[in-house]
Every structure is written in C-alpha cells, then in structure tokens.
Residue frames relative to the residue before (quaternion, step in Angstrom):
aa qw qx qy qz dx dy dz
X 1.0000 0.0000 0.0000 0.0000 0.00 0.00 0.00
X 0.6199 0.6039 -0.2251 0.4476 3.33 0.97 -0.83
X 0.6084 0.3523 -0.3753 0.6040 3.81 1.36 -0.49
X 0.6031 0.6677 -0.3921 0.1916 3.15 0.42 -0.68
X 0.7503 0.3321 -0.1812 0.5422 3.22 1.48 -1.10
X 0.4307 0.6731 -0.4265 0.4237 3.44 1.01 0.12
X 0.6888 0.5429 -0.1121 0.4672 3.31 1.06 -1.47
X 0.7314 0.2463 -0.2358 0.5906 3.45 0.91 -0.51
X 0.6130 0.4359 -0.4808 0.4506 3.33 0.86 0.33
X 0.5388 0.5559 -0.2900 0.5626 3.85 1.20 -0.33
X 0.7001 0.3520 -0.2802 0.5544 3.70 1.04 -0.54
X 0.6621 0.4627 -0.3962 0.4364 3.64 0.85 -0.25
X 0.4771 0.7648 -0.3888 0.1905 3.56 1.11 -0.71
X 0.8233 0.4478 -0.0588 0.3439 3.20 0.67 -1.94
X 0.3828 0.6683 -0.3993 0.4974 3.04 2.36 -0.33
X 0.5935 0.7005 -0.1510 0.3663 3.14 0.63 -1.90
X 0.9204 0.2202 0.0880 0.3110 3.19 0.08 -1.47
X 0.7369 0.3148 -0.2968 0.5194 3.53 1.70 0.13
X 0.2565 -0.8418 0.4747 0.0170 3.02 0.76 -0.11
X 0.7123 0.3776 -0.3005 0.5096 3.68 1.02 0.09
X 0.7868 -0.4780 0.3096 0.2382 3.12 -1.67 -0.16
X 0.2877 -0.8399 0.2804 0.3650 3.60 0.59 1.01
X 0.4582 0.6373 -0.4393 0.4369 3.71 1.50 -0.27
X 0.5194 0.7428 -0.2097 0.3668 3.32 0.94 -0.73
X 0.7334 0.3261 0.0005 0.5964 3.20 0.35 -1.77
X 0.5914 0.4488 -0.4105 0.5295 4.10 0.74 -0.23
X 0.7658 0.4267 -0.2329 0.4211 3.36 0.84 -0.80
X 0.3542 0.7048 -0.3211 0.5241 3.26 1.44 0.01
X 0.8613 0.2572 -0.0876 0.4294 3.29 0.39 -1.91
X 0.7700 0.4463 -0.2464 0.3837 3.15 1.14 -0.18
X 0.3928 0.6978 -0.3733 0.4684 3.55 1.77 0.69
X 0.5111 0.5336 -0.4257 0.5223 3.60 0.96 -0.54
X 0.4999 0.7616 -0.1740 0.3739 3.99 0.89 -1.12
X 0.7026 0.2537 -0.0258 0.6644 3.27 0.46 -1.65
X 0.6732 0.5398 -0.4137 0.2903 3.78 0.06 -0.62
X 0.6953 0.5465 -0.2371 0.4022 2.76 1.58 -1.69
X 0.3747 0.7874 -0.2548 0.4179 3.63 1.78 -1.09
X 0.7612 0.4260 -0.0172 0.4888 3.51 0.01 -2.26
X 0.5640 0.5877 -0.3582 0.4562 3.82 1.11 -0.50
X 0.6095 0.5011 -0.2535 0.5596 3.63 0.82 -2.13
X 0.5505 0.5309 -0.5280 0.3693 4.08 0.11 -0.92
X 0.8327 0.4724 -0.0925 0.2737 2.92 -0.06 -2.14
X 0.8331 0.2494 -0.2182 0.4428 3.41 1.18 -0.64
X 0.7724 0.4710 -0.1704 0.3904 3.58 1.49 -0.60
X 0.7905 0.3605 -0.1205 0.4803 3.24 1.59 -1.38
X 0.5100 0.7037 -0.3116 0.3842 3.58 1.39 -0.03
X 0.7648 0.3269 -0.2025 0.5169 2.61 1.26 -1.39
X 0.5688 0.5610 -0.3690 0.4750 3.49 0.64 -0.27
X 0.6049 0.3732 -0.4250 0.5605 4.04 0.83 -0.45
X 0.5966 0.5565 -0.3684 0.4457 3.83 0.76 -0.70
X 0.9005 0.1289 -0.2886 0.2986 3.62 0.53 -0.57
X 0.2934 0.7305 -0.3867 0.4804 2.98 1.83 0.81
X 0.7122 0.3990 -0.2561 0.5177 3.54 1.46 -0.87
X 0.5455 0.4759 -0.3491 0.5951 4.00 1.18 0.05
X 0.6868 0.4864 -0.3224 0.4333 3.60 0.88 -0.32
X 0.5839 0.3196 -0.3633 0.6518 3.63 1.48 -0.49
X 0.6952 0.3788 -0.4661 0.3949 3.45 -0.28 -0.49
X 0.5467 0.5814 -0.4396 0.4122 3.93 0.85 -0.34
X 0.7095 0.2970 -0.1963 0.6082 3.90 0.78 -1.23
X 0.6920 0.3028 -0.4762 0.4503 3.79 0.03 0.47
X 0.5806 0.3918 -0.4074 0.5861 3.92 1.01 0.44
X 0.2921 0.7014 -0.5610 0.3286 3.92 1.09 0.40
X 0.2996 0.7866 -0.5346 0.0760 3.66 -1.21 0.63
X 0.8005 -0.2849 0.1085 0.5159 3.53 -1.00 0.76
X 0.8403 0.2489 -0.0744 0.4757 3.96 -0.87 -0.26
X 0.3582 0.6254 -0.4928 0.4875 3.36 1.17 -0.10
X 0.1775 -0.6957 0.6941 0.0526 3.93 -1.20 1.65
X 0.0611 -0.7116 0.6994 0.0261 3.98 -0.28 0.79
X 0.5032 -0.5029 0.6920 0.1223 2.46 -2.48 -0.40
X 0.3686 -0.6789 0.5845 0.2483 3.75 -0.58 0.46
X 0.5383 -0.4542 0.6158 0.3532 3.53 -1.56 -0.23
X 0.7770 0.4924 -0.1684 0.3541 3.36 1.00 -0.94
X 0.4084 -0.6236 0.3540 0.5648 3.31 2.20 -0.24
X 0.5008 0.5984 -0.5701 0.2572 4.20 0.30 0.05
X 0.3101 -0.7200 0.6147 0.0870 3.67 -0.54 0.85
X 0.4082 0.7740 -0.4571 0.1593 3.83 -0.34 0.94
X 0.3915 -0.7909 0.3489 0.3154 3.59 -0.78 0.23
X 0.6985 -0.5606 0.3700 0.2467 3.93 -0.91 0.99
X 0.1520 -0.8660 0.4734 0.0533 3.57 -0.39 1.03
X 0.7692 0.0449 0.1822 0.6108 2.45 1.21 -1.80
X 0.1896 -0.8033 0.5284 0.1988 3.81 -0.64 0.89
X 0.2787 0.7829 -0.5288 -0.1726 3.80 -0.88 0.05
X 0.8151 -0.2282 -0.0773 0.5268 3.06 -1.13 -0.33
X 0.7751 0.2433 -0.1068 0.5733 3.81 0.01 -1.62
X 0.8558 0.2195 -0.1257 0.4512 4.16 0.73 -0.52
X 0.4319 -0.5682 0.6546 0.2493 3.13 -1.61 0.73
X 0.2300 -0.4898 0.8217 0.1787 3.78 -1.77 -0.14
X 0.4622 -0.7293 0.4692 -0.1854 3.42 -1.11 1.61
X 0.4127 0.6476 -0.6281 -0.1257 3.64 -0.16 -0.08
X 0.3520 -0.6746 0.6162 0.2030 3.34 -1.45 1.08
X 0.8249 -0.1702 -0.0316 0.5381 4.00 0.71 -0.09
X 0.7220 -0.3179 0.2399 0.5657 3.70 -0.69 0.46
X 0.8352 0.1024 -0.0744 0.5351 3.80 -1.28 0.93
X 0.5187 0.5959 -0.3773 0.4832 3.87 1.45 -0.06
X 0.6919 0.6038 -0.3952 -0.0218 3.92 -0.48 0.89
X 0.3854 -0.8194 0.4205 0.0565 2.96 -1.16 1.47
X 0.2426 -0.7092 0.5837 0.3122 3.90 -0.74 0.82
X 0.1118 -0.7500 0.6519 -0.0038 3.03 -1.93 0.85
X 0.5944 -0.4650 0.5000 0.4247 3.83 -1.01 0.85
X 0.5780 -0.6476 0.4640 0.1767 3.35 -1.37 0.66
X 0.7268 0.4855 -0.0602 0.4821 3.40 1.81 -0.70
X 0.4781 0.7008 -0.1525 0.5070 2.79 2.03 0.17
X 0.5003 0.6744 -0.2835 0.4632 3.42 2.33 -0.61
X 0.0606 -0.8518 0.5052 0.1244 3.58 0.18 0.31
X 0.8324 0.0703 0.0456 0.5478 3.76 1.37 -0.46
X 0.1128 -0.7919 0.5747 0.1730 3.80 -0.73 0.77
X 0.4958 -0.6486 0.5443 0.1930 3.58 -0.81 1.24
X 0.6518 -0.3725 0.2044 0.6282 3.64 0.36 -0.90
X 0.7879 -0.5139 0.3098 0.1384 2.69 -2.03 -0.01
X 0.0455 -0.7497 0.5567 0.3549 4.26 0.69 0.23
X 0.9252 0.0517 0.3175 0.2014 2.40 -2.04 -0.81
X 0.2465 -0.7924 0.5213 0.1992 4.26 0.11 0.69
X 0.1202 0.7910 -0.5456 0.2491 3.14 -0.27 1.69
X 0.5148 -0.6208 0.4631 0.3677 3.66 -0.75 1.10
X 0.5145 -0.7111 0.4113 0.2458 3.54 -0.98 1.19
X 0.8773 0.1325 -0.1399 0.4396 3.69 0.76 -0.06
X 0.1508 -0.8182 0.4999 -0.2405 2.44 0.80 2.24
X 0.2863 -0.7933 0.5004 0.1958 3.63 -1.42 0.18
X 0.5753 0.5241 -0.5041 0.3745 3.25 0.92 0.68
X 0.5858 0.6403 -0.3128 0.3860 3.21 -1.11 0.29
C-alpha cells in the first residue's frame, strides 16, 4: 500500500509541476549540446581541414630549387622530386631522401623546373 501511494504521488508530480511542453524542455536540454558542437567546428576543425588543404597543395607544387624545411628541422634544397620523395641536398656532396609529407615549410622558391626531372 505504501508503494502504491508513493507511485501515484511520483506520477502526479511532473503533471503538477511542469506544466509545459515536453518537446520544449528536451530542447532546452539539448541546445547547450549543439552549441557546444557548432563552437569545436568553428574554432578547431575548420581550421585544421584549412591547413591540411595548404599543406597538400604546398607538397604537390614542390619543385627543383625549392629550399624547404623538414618536419624534423633539416633545412635543405630539392634536387630531385618523385612520386612519394624528394632527394635533399643539405650541403655540397650532402644528399638525403625524404617522404614527401615530411616537408613542413618552403623557404623560397628556386628556379621553375618540371617536378620530375632526372637529373640530379
């Protein structure tokens, strides 16, 4: 007997006491949610897809004389371009091959040379 009235007092409450529209109050609780969502876009993933899209379009404009930057910090100038790697020289008689995705920065620009050249 004792649940009984508990239960219909627990079922009468929310009658009682909201009085509104339950679409309402879901939508209420679930707006903080989406705001919080539409925030991360605007400040975390945009920009990151943005410099992810200057970063490919940076190593597929890669060509001879071109003085880059490694990921790893080696500072050297493009000999040779192929498909997935570059060929480096870091100082005279100095050259090292590196993953194409590994360029993190182009210093300037050399000389306008067709990227998959064979000398070098």
């Amino acid at each position: 007997m004792l649940t009984s009235v508990l239960v219909s007092q627990a079922a009468a409450a929310p009658a009682a006491g909201a009085g509104g529209d339950p679409f309402m109050s879901a939508l209420v609780q679930i707006l903080p949610f989406f705001l919080i969502l539409i925030l991360f876009w605007f400040m975390i993933i945009r920009p990151q897809q943005k410099r992810m899209k200057t970063h490919r379009e940076m190593i597929s404009n890669l060509r001879r004389g071109d003085t880059v930057v490694t990921s790893g910090g080696l500072i050297g100038k493009i000999r040779n371009v192929q498909d997935d790697e570059v060929k480096l020289e870091l100082a005279t008689g100095v050259e090292v091959r590196v993953v194409r995705g590994t360029i993190a920065e182009v210093r300037n620009k050399g000389e306008p040379a067709p990227a998959n050249d064979t000398k070098g």
